[in-house]
N, C-alpha and C positions, 0 to 999 in steps of 0.2 A: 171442247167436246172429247169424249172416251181418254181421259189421261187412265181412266180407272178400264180397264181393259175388260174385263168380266162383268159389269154393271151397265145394263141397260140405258141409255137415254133419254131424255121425254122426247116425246115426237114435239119440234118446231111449230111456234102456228104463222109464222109465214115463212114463206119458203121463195126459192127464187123465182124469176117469171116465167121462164124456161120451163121449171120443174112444175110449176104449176100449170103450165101448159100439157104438160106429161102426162099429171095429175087426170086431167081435164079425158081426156082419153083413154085415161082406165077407166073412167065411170061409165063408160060408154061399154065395155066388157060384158058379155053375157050373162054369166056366173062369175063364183069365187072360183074355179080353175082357170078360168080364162085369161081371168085377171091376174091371176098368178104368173101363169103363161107369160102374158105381155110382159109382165115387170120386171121377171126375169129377162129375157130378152132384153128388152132396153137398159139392163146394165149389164149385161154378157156382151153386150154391143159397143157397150159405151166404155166399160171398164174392163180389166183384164186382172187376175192374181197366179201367182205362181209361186212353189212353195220353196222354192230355191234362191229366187229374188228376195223373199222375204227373211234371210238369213242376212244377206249385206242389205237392208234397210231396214233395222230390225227396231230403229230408235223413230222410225217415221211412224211405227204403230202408237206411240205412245203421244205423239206431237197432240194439241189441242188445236182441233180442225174445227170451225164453222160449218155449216151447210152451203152455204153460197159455196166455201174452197173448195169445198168436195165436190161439189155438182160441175162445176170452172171446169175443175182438172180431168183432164183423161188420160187413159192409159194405163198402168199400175196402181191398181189398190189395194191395201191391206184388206185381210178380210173381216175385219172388224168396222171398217167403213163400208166395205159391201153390205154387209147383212144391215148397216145401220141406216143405208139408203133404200134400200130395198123395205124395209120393215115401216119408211116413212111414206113408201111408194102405195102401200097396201093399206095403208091406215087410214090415209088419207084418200085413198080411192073410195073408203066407203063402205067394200065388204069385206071389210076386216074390222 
């Protein structure tokens, strides 16, 4: 997944059990802000970026990540796996 840095991903059709647990509780959201709201939060929560970090880990953006590995790990993420979880969070929620 994303060796190609600029080029979208398909959205996954399963996803882990966790995340679809996740999944499961966006669909429960009001509206499309709400929803938005929430998914951000659950990975401003779960994940963290920083644009300084990402000079000495500069070769982890490029790594060929899974979805299971990215959802596993926490802590620092490129932002290229943010946006790419976030984008599968919304999609799959429904109202998007």
């Amino acid at each position: 997944m994303i060796p190609h840095y600029f080029k979208k991903e398909k959205i996954p059709e399963k996803l882990p059990e966790e995340m679809e647990q996740t999944v499961k509780q966006l669909r429960n959201s009001v509206d499309k802000e709400d929803c938005l709201r929430k998914a951000y939060d659950i990975i401003t929560n779960r994940y963290h970026g920083h644009r300084f970090v990402y000079i000495f880990k500069i070769f982890g953006a490029l790594k060929n990540k899974t979805v299971n590995e990215l959802w596993k790990h926490s802590g620092y993420l490129h932002c290229n796996f943010l946006n790419y979880l976030l984008r599968i969070l919304l999609i799959k929620s429904g109202f998007f």
